[in-house]
TIDRENFI-223028 format. One record per residue (C-alpha): residue number from 1; residue in one letter; x, y, z. Coordinates in Angstrom, 1 decimal, decimal comma. Each point is the difference from the previous one (the first is absolute). Layout:
residues N
PT; num; residuo; u; v; w
PT; NUM; A; X; Y; Z
...
//
This chain:
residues 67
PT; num; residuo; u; v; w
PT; 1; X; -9,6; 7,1; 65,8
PT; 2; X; 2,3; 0,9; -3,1
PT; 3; X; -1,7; -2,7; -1,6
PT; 4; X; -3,3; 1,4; 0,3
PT; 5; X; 0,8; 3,4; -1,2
PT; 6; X; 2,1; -1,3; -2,9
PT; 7; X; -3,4; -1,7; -0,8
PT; 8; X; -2,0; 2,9; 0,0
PT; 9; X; 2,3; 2,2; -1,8
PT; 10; X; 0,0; -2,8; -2,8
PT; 11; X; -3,8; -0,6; 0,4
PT; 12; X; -1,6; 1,1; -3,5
PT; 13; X; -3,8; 0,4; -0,2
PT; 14; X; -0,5; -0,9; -3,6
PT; 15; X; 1,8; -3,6; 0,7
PT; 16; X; -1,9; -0,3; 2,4
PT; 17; X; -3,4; 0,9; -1,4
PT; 18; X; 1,2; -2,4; -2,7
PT; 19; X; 0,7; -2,7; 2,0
PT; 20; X; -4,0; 0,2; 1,5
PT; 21; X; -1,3; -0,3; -3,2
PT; 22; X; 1,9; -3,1; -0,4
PT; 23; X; -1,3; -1,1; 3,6
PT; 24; X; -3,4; 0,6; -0,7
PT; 25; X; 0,2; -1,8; -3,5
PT; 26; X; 1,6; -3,3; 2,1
PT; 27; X; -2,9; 0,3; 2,6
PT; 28; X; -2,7; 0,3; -2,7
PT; 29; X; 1,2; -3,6; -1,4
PT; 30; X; -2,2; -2,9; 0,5
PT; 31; X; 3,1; -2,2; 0,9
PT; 32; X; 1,7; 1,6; 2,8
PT; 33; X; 0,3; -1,9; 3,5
PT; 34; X; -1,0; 1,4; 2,7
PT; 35; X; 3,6; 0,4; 1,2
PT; 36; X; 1,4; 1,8; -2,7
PT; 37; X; -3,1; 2,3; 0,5
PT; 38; X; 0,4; 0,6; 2,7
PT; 39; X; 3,9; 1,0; -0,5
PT; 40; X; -1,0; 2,2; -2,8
PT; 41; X; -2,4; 1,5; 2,0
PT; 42; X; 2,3; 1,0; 3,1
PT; 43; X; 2,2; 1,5; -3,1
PT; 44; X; -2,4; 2,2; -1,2
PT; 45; X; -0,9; 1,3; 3,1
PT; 46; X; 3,5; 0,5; 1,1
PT; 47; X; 0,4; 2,1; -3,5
PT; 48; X; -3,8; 1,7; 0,1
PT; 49; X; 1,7; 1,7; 3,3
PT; 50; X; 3,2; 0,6; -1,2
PT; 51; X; -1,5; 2,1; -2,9
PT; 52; X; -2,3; 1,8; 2,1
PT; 53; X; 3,1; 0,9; 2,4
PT; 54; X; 1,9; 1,0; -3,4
PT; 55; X; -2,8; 2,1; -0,9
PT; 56; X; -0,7; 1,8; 3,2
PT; 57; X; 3,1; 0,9; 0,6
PT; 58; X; 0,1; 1,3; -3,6
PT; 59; X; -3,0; 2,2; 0,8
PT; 60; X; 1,8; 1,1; 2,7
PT; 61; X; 3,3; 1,5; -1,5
PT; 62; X; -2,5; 1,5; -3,0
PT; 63; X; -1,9; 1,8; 3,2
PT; 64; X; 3,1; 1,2; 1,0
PT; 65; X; 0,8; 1,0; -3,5
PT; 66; X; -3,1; 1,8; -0,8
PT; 67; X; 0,0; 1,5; 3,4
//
């Protein structure tokens, strides 16, 4: 449980936008097993909710902001 909010608090959006980018450049190449596609894939995905988490709860607190 620690772990997972350690994670969170060191979670960074742009990294991790970043690191998509790289994904989908990997899964674009002719070359790639199915495997490792596969891998990258379940990444991505795993990232693509993070981010949206990340940004919800950011529209959240800018709600509360702006009342």
């Amino acid at each position: 449980m620690a772990e997972k909010k350690q994670e969170e608090k060191t979670f960074n959006v742009d990294d991790a936008l970043n690191r998509l980018e790289e994904i989908n450049r990997q899964l674009e190449e002719k070359d790639i097993s199915l495997q490792d596609s596969l891998t990258l894939y379940k990444e991505g995905t795993e990232l693509a909710e993070k981010v949206r988490a990340s940004l919800v709860g950011v529209e959240k607190e800018l709600q509360l902001i702006n009342g």
